[in-house]
Structures are given as C-alpha cells and as structure tokens.
C-alpha positions as CSV (number, residue, x, y, z in Angstrom):
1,X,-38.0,-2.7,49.3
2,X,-35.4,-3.3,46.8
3,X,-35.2,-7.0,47.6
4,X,-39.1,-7.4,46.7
5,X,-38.8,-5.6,43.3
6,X,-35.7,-8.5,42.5
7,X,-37.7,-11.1,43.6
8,X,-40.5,-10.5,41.8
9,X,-38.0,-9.8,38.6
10,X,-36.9,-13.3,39.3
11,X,-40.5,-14.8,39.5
12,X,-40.9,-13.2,36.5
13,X,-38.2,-14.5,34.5
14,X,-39.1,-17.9,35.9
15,X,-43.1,-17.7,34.5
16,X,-41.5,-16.6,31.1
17,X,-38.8,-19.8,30.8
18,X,-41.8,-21.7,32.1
19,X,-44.8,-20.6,29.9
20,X,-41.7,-20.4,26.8
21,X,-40.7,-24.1,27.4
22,X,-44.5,-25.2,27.8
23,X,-45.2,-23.5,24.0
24,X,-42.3,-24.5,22.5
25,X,-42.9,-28.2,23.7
26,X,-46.4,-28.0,21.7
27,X,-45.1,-26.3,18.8
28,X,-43.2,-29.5,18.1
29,X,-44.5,-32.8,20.1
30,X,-48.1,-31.4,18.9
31,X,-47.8,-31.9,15.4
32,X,-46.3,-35.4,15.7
33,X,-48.6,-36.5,18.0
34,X,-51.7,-35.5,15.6
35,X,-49.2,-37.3,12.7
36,X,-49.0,-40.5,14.9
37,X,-52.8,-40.5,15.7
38,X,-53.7,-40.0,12.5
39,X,-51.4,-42.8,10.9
40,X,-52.9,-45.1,13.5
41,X,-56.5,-44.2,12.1
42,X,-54.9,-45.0,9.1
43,X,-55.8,-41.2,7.6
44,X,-52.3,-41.1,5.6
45,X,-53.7,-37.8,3.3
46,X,-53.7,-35.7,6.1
47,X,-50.9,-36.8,7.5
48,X,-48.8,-36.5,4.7
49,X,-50.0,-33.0,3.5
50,X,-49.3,-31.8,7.2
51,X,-46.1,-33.3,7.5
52,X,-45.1,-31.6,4.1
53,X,-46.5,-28.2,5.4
54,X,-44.8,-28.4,8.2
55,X,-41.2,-29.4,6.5
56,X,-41.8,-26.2,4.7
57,X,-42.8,-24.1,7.5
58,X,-39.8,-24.9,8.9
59,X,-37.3,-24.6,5.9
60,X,-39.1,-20.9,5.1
61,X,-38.6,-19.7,8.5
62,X,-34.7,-21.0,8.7
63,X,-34.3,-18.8,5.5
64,X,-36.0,-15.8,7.0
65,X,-34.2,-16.1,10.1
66,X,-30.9,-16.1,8.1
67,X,-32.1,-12.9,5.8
68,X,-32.9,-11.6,9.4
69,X,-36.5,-10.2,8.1
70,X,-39.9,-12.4,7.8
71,X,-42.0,-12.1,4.4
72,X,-45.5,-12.2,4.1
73,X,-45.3,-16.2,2.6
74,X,-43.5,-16.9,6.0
75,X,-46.9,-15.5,7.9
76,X,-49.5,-17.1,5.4
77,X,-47.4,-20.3,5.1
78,X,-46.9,-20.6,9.0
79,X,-51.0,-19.5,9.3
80,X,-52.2,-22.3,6.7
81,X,-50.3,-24.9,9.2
82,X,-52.0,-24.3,12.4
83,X,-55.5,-23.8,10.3
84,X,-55.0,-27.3,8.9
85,X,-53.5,-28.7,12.5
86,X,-56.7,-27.3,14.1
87,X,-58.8,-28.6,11.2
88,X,-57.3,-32.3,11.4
89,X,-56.8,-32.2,15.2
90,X,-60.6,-31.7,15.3
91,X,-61.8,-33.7,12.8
C-alpha cells in the first residue's frame, strides 16, 4: 500500500511542476504577446503604459523579495497590472 501513497506523491509533484510551468509561461509570454498585438494595431498608448506597469511590477517585487516581506503597493501595483492586461486584452 506504501508503493501507491509514493506514487501518487509523485503524480502529484508532477501536476504541480506542470500547472507551475504552465502559469509561469503566461505570466511572462502573455503580456508580450498583448504588447506585440497591440503594436501591430498600431495602439502604442496602451502598450506603452502596460509595458511601464509592468517594468515596475517587476522592479517592486525584486525589492520586496530582497526585504523578504511584500507591502501593500506591491499588491495594488501587481492588481492594477492584470486589471489593465484584462482591460486591453479585451478591448
């Protein structure tokens, strides 16, 4: 019985590198895929602002990650970026 419990440990681990992987891959091909469809519609506004909200998003986070502690900015900063990723993706 052993055996089963181990292998479904290990299927487990393997749905979490999977599902991991999958997110992380959108969290950063998304945005420049919306940036590049967007520049070939020619919208450059969008594209810059989300381009510079997302630069920040990610030089925000690297200081929180050093000071090993988020701050609310971090969450509002981070939530503004996918509210405007949604907003642009959809319109």
């Amino acid at each position: 019985m052993k055996w089963l419990w181990r292998l479904f440990d290990g299927l487990d681990a393997i749905e979490l590198i999977f599902y991991g992987s999958l997110a992380a891959a959108m969290f950063v091909g998304g945005p420049i895929w919306l940036v590049a469809c967007c520049v070939a519609k020619q919208r450059y506004l969008p594209v810059v602002v989300l381009g510079l909200l997302w630069c920040v998003c990610i030089a925000i986070g690297v200081r929180d990650l050093r000071r090993k502690r988020f701050s609310w900015l971090t969450g509002g900063l981070f939530a503004g970026w996918f509210v405007m990723t949604v907003w642009i993706s959809l319109g």
